[in-house]
Residue, then its C-alpha position, 0 to 999 in steps of 0.5 A: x500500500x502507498x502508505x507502507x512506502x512512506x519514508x523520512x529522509x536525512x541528508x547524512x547519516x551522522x546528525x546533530x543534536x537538533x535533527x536527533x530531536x525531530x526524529x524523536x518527537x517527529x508528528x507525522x502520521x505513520x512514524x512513531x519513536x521511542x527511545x530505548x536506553x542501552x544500560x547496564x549495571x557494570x556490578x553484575x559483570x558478563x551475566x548483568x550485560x548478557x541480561x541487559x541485551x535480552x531485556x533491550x532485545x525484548x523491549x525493541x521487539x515490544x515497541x516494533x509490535x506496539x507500532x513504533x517505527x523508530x528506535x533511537x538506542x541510546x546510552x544518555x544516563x549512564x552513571x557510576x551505577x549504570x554503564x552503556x552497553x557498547x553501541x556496537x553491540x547493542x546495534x547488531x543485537x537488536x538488528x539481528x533479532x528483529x532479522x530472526x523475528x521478521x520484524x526488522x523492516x517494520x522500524x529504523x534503527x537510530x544511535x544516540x551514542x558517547x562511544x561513536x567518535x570517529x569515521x570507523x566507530x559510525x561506518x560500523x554501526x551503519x553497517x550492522x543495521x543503524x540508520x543514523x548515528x548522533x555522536x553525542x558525546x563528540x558534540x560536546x568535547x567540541x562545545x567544552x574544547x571551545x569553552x576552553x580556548x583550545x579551539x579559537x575562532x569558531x563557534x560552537x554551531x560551527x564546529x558541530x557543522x565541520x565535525x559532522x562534514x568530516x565524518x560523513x565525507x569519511x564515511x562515504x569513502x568507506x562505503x565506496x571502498x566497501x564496493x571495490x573490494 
């Protein structure tokens, strides 16, 4: 049907701050978000991050089924009593299981991630299953490298802008090698 093709299109895979807000609170039929922390409490070692991947796994598949059509995975909120969950592996995981469920299809996949830094860190979450990346925690090295002085004669806005040019340049070389070899 017309209305299963609908779709919402981003320029770039890597966005800022204000685009991961539209995409959360977007108010256009059909599109539903919510966000799904990826946290674990790092006392309970292996088995507390294993238990922490299935209920993470089992809440993407209860909103997929509730009619939610974009999963923004993030790891905001972690403290010294909850650590996230590597977004790497919380990306693969959730896109692996709604591929085994068949529900996969039904919902894009968006990563609010501190561990995304470089052009290797976001070609790899797109390349297990993310459909945006927002590198968080980047954006706001940047803003307190500025408070700082360590980078003079720019703005904040500025270097976001740059910063989010370079890695998307990176990851479109990354994406062409992937078809050479």
């Amino acid at each position: 049907k017309p209305e299963s093709c609908r779709q919402i299109a981003i320029k770039y895979p890597v966005i800022d701050n204000d685009q991961l807000a539209k995409l959360r609170y977007v108010y256009e039929p059909g599109f539903r978000s919510i966000t799904l922390p990826m946290l674990f409490d790092p006392r309970k070692d292996g088995p507390g991050l294993e238990r922490a991947m299935e209920d993470l796994k089992q809440r993407a598949s209860a909103a997929v089924d509730a009619g939610y059509t974009i999963l923004i995975l993030s790891d905001r909120g972690a403290d010294r009593d909850l650590a996230p969950i590597p977004s790497l592996l919380a990306t693969s995981g959730i896109h692996h299981h709604l591929v085994r469920q068949g529900s996969r299809t039904r919902c894009a996949l968006v990563i609010e991630s501190g561990d995304a830094r470089e052009v290797h860190h976001c070609a790899l979450l797109l390349g297990y299953g993310a459909g945006a990346v927002n590198p968080y925690l980047a954006f706001e090295t940047l803003d307190d490298m500025i408070r700082q002085g360590m980078l003079a004669g720019i703005t904040d806005a500025q270097a976001v802008v740059n910063y989010i040019r370079a890695l998307n340049k990176g990851i479109l070389k990354v994406m062409s090698k992937m078809g050479i070899s």
